[in-house]
MIDOSE-1310 file (N, C-alpha, C; in nm, 2 decimals, decimal comma, always signed):
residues 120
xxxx	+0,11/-0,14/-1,44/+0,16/-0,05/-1,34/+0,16/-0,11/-1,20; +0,06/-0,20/-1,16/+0,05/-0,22/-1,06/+0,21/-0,36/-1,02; +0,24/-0,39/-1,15/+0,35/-0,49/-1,09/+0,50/-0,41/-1,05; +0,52/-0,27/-1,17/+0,59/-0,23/-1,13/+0,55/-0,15/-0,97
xxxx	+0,49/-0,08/-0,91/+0,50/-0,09/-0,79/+0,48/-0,16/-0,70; +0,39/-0,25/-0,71/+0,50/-0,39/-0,61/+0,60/-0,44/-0,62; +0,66/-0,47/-0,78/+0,79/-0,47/-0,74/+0,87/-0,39/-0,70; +0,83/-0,22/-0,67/+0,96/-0,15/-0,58/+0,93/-0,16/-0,44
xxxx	+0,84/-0,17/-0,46/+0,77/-0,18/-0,28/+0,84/-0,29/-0,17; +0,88/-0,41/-0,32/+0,90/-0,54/-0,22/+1,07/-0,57/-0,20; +1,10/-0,38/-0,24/+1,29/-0,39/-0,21/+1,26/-0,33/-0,06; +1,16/-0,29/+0,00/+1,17/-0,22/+0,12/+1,20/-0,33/+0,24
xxxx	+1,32/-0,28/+0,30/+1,37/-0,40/+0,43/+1,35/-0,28/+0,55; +1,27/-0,29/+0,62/+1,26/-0,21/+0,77/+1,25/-0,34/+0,88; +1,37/-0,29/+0,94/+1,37/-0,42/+1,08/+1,25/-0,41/+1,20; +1,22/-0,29/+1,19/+1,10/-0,27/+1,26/+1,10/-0,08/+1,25
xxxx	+0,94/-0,06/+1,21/+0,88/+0,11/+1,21/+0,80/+0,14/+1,33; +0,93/+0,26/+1,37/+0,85/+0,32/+1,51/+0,70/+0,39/+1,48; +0,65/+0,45/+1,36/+0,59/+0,55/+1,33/+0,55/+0,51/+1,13; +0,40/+0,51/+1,14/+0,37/+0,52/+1,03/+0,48/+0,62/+0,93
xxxx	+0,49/+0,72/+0,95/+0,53/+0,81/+0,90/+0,68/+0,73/+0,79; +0,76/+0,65/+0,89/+0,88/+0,56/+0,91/+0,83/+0,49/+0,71; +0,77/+0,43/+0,79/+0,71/+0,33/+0,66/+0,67/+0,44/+0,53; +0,63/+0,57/+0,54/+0,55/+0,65/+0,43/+0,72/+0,71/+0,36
xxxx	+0,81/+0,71/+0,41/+0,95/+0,76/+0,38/+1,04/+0,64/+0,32; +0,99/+0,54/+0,32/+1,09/+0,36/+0,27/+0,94/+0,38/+0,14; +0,82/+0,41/+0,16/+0,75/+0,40/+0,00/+0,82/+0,53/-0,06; +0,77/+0,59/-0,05/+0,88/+0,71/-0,16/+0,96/+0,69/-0,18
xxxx	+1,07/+0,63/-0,08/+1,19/+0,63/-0,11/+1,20/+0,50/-0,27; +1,11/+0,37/-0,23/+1,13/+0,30/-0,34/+1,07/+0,33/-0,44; +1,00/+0,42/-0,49/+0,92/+0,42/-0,59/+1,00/+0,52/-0,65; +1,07/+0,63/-0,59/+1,11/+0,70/-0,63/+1,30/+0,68/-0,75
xxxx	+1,29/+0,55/-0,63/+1,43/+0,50/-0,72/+1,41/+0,39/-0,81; +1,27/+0,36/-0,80/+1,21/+0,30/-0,98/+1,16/+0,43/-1,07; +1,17/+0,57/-1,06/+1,15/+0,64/-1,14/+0,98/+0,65/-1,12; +0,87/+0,59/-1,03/+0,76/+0,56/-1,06/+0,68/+0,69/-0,94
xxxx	+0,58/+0,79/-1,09/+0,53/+0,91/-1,01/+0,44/+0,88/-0,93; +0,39/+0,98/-0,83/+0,34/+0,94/-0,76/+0,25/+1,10/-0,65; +0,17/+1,05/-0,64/+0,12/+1,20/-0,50/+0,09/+1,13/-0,38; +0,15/+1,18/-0,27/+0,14/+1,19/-0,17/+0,01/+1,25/-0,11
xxxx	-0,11/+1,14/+0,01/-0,17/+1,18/+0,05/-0,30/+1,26/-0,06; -0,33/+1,18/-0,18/-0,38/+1,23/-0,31/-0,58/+1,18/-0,21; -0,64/+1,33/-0,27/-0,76/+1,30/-0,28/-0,83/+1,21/-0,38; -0,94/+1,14/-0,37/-1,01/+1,09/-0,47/-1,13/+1,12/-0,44
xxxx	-1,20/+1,14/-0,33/-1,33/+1,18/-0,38/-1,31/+1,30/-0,21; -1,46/+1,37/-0,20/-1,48/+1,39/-0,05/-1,42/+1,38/+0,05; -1,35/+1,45/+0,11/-1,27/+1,36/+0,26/-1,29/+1,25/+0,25; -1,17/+1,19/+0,13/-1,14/+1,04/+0,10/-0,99/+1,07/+0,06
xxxx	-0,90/+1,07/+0,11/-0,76/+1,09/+0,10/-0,67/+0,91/+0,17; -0,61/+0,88/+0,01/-0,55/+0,73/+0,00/-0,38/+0,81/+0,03; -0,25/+0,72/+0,09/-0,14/+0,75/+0,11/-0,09/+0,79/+0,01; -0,10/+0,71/-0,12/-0,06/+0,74/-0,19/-0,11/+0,69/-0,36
xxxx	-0,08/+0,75/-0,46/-0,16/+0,72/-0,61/+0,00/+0,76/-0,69; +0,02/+0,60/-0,72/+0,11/+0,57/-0,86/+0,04/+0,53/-0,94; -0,03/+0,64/-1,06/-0,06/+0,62/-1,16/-0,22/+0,56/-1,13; -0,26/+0,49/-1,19/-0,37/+0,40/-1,12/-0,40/+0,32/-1,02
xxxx	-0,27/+0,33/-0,92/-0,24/+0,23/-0,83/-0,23/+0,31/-0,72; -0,35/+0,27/-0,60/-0,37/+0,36/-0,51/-0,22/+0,23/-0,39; -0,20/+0,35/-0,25/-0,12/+0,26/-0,17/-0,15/+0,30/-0,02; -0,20/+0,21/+0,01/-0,22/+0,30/+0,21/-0,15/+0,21/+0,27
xxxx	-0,12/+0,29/+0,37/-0,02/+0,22/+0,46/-0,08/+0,20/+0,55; -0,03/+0,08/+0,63/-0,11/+0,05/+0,79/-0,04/+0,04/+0,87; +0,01/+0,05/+0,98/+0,12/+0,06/+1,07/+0,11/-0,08/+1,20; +0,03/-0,10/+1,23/+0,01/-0,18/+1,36/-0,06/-0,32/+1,27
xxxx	-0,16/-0,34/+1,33/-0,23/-0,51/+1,25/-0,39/-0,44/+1,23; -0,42/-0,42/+1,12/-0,54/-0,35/+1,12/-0,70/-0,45/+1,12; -0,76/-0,36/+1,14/-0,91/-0,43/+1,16/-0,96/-0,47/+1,03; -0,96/-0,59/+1,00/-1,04/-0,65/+0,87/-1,15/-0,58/+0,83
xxxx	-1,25/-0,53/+0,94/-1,37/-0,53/+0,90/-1,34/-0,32/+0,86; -1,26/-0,29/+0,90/-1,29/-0,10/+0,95/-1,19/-0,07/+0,78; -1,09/-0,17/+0,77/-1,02/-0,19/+0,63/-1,11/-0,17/+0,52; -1,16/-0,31/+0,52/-1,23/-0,33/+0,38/-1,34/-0,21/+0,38
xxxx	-1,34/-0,14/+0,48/-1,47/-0,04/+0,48/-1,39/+0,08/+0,37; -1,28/+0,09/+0,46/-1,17/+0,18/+0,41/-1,17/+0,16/+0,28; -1,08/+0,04/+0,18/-1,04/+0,04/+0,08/-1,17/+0,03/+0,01; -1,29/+0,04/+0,03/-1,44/+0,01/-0,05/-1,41/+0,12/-0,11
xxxx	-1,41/+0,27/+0,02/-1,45/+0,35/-0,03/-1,37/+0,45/-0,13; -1,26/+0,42/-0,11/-1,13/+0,46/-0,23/-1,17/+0,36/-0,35; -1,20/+0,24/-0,32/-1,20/+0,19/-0,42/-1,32/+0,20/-0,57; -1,43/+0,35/-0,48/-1,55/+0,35/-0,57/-1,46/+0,48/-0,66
xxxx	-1,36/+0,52/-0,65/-1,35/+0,64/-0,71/-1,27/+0,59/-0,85; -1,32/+0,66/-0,95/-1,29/+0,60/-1,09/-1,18/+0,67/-1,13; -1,06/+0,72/-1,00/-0,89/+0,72/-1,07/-0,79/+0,64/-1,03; -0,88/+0,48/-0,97/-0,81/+0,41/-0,90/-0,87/+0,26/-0,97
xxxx	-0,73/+0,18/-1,00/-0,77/+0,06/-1,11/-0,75/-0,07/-1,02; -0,64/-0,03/-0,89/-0,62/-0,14/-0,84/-0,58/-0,09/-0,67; -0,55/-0,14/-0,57/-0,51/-0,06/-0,46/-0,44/-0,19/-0,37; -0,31/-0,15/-0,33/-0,18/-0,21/-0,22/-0,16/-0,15/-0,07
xxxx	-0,21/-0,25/-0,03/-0,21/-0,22/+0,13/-0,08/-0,29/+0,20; +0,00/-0,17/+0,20/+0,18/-0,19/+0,29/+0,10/-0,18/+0,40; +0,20/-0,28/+0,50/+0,16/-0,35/+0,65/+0,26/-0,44/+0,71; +0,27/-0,39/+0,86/+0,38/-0,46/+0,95/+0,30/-0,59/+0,91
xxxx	+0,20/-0,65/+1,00/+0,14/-0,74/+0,98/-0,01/-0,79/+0,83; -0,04/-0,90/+0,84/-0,10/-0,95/+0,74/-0,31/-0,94/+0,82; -0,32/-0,92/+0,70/-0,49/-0,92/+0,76/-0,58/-0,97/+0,65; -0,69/-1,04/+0,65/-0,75/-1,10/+0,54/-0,85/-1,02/+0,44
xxxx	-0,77/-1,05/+0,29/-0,89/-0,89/+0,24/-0,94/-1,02/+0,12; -0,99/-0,96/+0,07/-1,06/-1,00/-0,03/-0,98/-0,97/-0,17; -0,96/-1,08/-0,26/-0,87/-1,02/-0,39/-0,93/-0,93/-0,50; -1,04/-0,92/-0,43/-1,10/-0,80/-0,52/-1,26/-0,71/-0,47
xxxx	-1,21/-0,57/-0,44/-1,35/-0,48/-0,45/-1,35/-0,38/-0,49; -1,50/-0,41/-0,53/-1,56/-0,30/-0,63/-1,57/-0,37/-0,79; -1,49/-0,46/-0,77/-1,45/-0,54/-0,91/-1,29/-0,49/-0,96; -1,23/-0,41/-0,87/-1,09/-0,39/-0,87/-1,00/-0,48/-0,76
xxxx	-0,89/-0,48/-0,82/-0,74/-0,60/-0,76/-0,68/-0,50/-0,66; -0,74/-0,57/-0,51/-0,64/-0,54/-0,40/-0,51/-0,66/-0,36; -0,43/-0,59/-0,34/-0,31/-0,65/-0,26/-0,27/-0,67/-0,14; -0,22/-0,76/-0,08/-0,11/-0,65/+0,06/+0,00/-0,72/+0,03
xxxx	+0,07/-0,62/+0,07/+0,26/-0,63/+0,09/+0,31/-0,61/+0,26; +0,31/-0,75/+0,33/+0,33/-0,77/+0,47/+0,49/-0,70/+0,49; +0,53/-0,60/+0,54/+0,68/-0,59/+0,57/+0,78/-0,65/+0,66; +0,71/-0,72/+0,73/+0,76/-0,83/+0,82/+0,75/-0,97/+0,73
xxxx	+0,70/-0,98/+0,64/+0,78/-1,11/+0,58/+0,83/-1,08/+0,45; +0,90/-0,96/+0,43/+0,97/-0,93/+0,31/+1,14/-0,98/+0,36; +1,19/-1,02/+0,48/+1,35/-1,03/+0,49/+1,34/-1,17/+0,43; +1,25/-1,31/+0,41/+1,35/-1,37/+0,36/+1,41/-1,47/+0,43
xxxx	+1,49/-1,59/+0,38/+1,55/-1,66/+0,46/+1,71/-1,62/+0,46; +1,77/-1,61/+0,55/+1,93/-1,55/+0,59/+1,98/-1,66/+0,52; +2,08/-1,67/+0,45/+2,15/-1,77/+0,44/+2,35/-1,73/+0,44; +2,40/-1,84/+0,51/+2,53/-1,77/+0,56/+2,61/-1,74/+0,46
């Protein structure tokens, strides 16, 4: 599961997102046109609310360049909850995670280097 939503994730082209929100409308939007379900803003445990859960694949979005350290605090604690196998962190910019916690496979999907080289 987790390849099919990176692979819809990595059709997403935004030239630049004024507003998280921007970015939470291009994920629905791709997942939704791979057929792949999904909840919006899904709880997992206590005032612990991830962007989003395709299947076992949690997805939070980050808008700006986020803090390595306040992140991985972040994705730990989604990551202790046992309806989540793997978790993808969509982001304008790139930030250094670890390829795995809790003993689960985190990702990131940079949106600024999903265009690619132009070619004429």
């Amino acid at each position: 599961m987790t390849d099919a939503v990176l692979s819809a994730l990595r059709e997403i082209r935004l030239p630049y997102a004024l507003y998280e929100m921007d970015i939470h409308r291009h994920v629905e939007q791709a997942l939704l046109a791979r057929n792949i379900l999904f909840v919006h803003e899904a709880k997992l445990n206590k005032g612990c609310r991830i962007d989003y859960l395709a299947g076992r694949v949690g997805i939070e979005i980050k808008k700006g360049k986020p803090n390595a350290k306040r992140l991985i605090a972040q994705l730990s604690r989604y990551l202790a909850s046992d309806q989540l196998d793997s978790l993808i962190v969509v982001s304008w910019h790139s930030v250094k995670l670890p390829e795995t916690i809790a003993g689960k496979q985190t990702q990131q999907l940079v949106l600024s280097q999903l265009w690619g080289v132009s070619l004429p």
